[in-house]
MILUM-299909 format. One record per residue: x, y, z of N, C-alpha, C in turn. Coordinates in steps of 0.1 Angstrom, whole numbers, plus 5000, padded with zeros to 4 digits. Example, Ala and Ser with C-alpha at 12.3 -4.5 7.8 and 13.67 -1.06 7.14 Angstrom:
# MILUM-299909
513249435078512349555078513249675078
512849785071513749895071512950005079
# end
This chain:
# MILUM-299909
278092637801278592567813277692587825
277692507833276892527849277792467859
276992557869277892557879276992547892
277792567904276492547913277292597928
276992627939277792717947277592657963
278792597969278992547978279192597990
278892697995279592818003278992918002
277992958013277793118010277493178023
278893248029278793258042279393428040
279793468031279993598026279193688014
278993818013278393848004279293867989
280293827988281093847978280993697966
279893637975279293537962278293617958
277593697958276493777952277193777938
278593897939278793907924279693817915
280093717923280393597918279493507908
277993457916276993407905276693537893
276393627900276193737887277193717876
278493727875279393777870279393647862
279793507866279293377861278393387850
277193427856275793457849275693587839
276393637837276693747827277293707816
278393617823279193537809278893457805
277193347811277093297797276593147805
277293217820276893017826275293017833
275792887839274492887840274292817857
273692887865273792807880272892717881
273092657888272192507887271492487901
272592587916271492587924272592627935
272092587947273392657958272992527972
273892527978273992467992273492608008
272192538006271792708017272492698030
272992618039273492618048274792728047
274692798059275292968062275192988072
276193048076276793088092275793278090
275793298077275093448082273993408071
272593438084271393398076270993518065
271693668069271193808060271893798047
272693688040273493658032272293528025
271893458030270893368029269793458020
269593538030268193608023268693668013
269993758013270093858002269993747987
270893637987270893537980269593537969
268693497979267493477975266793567968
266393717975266393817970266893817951
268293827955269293897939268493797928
268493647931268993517923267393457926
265993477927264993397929265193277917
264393197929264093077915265192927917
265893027921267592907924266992797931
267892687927267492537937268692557945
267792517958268392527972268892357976
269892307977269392157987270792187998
270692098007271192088018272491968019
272091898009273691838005274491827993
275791887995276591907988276591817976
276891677979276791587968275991567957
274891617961273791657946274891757940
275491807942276491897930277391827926
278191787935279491737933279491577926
278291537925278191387921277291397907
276791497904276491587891277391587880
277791467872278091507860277891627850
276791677850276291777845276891927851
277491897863278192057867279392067865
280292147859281492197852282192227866
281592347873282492457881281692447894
282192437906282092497922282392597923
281792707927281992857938281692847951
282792907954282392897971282993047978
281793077988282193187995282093168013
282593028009281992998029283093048037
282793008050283893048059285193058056
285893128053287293108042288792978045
288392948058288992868062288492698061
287492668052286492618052286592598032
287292708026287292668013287892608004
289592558013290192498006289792368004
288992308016288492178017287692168009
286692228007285992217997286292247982
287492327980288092297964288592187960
289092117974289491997972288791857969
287591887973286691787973286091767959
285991927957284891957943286291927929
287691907932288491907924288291747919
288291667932288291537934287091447924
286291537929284791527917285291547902
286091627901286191637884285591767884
285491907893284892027889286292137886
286092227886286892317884286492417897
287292507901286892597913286992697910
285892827918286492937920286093007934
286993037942287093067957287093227955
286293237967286393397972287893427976
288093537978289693547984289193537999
289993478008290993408003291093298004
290893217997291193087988291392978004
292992978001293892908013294093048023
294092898039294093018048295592958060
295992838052297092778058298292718049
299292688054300292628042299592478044
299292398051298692298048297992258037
296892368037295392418027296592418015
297692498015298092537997298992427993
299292358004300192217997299092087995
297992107998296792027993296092067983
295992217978295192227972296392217957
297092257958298292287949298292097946
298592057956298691877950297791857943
296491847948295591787941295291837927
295191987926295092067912296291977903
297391967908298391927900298091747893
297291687905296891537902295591527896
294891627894293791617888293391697873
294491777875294191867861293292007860
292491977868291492107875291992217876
291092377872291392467877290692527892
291992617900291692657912291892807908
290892877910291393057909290393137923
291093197928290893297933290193417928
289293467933288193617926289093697933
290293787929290393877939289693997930
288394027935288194077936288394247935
288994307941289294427942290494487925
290594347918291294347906289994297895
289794167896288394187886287494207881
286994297895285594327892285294507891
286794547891286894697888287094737875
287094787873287394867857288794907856
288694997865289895107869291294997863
291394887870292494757874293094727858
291694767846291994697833291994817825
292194887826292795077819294095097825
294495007839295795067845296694977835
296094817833296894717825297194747813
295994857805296594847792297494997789
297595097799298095187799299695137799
299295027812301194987813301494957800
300694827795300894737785301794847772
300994967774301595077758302295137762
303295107772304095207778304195317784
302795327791302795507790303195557802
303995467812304695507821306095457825
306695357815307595327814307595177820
308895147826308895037832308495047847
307394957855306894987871307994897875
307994977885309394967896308495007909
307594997913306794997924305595037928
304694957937303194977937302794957950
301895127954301395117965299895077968
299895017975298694947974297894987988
296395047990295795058003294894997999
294094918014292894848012291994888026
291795028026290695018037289694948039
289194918051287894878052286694898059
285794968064284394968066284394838081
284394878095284294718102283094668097
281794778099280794688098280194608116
280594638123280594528128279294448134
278094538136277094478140276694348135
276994368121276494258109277294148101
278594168110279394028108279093978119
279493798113279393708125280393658131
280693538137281293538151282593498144
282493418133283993428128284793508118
284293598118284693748112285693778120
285893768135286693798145287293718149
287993578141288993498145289593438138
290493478139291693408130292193308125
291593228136291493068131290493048117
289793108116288593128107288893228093
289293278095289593398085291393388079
292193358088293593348087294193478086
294093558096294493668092294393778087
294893958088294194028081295494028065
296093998074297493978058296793828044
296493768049295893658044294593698036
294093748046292293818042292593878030
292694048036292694158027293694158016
295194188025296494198019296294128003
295593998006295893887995295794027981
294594047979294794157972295494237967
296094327973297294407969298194307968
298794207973299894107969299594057953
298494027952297993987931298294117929
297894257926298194367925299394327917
300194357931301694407930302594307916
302194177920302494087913302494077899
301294137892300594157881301094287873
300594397880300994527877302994557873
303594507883305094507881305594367873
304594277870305094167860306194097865
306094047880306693987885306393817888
306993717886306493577889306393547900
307393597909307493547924307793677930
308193647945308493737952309393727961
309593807975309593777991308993867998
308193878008308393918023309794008024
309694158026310994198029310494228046
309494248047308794268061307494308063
307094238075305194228077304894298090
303794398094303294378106301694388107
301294308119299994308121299694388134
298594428134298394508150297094528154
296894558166295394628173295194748175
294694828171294194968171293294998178
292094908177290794968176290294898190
288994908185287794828195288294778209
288394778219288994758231288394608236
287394578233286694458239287094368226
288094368216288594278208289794288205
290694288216292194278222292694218208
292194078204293294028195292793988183
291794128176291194178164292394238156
292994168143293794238135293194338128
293094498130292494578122293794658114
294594618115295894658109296994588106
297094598094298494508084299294598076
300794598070301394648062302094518056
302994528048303694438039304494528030
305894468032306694518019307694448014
306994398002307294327987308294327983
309094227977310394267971310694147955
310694187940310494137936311894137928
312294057915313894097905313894227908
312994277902313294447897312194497903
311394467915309994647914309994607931
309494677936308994657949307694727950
306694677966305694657966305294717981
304394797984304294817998302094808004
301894778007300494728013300394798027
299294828027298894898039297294838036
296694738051295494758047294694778063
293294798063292894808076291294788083
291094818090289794818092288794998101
289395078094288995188100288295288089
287895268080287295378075285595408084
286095518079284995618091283495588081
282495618091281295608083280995718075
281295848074281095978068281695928053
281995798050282395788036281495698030
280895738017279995678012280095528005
281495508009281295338003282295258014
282495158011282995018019284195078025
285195088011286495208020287095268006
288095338013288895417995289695367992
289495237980290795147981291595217970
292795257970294095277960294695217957
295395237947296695187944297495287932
298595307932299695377927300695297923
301095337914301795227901302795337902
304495317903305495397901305895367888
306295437876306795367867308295477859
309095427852310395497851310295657846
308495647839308395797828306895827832
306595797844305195817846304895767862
303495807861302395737874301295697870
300695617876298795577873298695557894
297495627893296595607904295295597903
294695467913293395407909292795447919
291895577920290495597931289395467926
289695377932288695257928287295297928
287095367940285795327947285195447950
285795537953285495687955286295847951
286195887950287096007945286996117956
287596127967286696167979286796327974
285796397980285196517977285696577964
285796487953286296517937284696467930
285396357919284196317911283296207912
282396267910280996147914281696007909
280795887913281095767905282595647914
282695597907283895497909284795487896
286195457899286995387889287395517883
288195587891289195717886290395667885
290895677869292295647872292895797867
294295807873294795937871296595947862
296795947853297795937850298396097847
299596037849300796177850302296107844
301896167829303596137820303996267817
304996227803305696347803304996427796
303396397788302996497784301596577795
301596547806300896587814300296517822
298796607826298196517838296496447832
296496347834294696337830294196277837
292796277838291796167845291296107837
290595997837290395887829289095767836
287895837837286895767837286395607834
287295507840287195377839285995327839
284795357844283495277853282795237837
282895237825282395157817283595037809
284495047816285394917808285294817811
284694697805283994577803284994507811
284294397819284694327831284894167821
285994137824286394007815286793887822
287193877838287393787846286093657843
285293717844284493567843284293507830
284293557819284193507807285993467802
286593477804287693427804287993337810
287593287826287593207832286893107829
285893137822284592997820285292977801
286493017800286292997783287692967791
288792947799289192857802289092727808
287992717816287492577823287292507805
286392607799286492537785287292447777
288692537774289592527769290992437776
290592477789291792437797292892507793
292492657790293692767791294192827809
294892937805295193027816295093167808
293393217811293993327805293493437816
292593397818291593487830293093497842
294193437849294393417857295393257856
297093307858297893167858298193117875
297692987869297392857881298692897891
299792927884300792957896300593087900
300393177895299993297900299193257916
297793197908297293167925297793117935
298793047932299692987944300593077950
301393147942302393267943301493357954
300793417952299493507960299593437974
298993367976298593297990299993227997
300993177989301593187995302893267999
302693397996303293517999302093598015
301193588012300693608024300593558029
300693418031300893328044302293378046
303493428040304493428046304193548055
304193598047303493768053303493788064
301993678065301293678081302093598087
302793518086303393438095304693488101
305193558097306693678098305993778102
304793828104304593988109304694008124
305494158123305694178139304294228142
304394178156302594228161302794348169
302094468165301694608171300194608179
300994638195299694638199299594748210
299494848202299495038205297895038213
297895068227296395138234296995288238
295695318233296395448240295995498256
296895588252296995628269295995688276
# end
């Protein structure tokens, strides 16, 4: 299959083409226009060789291309799934995907009038290991039935090296929209839930003084038939930590626990992808960081097939539009201190 990449205004298309290109596809080239030029270069850098052109329509009017990726401004990607759907491509969007209910009752139409798939990379689920040792642990029972999942998503600001719309809302939709989206697939997946609600959201300002109405803090708590769901995510991890941030998550289940040190194991064990489980016959760790990554070859052997295996089409809808409710219902905290 080939594909070709519409958007590259984030670096979380880096492992998007890779991941594509591991399973088998084949890129055909990218649209270089980019709001961050060090995303341009890194591009170039990972992927030499790639055909660059400056209009979109050489992809999209491409018989020959299957699939669109896009990692552009996120507010910026529903349009463009839509367009690349319209063409006859299949999508796959960085998170997050949709950044309005407008975006998800268009993008949702048109998937439905066209037949096309739309999926979401969340990322923080399939490109970890840890995420696919927690699924088959549940899968065998070895915690019983989950009845609830804590979810954190710190983050690293970064800020010298984002750009101008990293910092507005209009652009991003949110830090519930942004990040959250994440732990909301999480919670959803893990507890085997179809749908949900909003039992309550807030967003707030902590930080940075000269960006008053910078969301660097969100929570969310989930409410599903049977499990509940709590989200905490942010923008404060300190630099003394050696990666992006410590993202978690904690799986309650009726005869057990699983906890995923995704990313770091702070002053424990080297590496990434610690999961930790605790049943009734004790406690273990469980070295994830070699369990084969299946999101993209599943996904490209559904464009194939026109399955749902990688990821169900309503699922992506369910996600986004639970954090749009999210963020749209969050009370705003805006704590200075004294």
């Amino acid at each position: 299959m080939h594909f070709a990449v519409i958007g590259i205004d984030h670096r979380h298309i880096y492992h998007m083409i890779s991941g594509l290109i591991e399973a088998g596809a084949t890129c055909a080239g990218f649209v270089s226009a980019t709001t961050d030029q060090r995303v341009l270069e890194g591009l170039r850098e990972r992927f030499p060789g790639l055909a660059e052109v400056t209009d979109p329509r050489v992809f999209l009017e491409d018989p020959a291309i299957d699939l669109i990726i896009t990692a552009a401004v996120p507010a910026e990607r529903a349009g463009i799934a839509v367009t690349a759907m319209r063409h006859g491509k299949d999508v796959m969007a960085d998170k997050p995907g949709i950044t309005s209910f407008e975006q998800l009752d268009a993008v949702r139409r048109v998937a439905a009038e066209t037949g096309r798939i739309f999926s979401i990379c969340f990322s923080e689920r399939f490109i970890v290991p840890a995420t696919s040792v927690a699924q088959k642990l549940i899968a065998d029972g070895a915690i019983g039935r989950v009845v609830q999942t804590l979810g954190l998503g710190p983050h690293r600001l970064n800020r010298a090296i984002r750009p101008s719309w990293f910092f507005d809302a209009a652009h991003f939709g949110g830090i519930l929209v942004d990040i959250a989206s994440h732990q909301i697939d999480q919670f959803l997946t893990f507890t085997g839930s179809e749908t949900a609600t909003v039992a309550s959201s807030a967003i707030g300002h902590f930080g940075v003084p000269d960006l008053p109405d910078f969301q660097d803090f969100g929570e969310v708590l989930l409410r599903s038939a049977h499990a509940t769901g709590y989200v905490r995510v942010d923008w404060f991890t300190a630099d003394g930590l050696p990666t992006w941030g410590d993202g978690r998550l904690v799986i309650l289940g009726t005869e057990g626990t699983i906890e995923l040190r995704k990313y770091v194991d702070i002053a424990g064990r080297p590496g990434t992808d610690h999961v930790f489980l605790v049943d009734r016959h004790g406690t273990r760790h469980i070295d994830a960081s070699r369990e084969p990554i299946t999101y993209f070859r599943r996904f490209l052997a559904d464009c194939r097939d026109r399955t749902e295996t990688a990821m169900g089409q309503a699922h992506v809808f369910t996600v986004s539009r639970l954090a749009l409710e999210a963020q749209a219902g969050a009370t705003v905290l805006n704590i200075r201190p004294n």
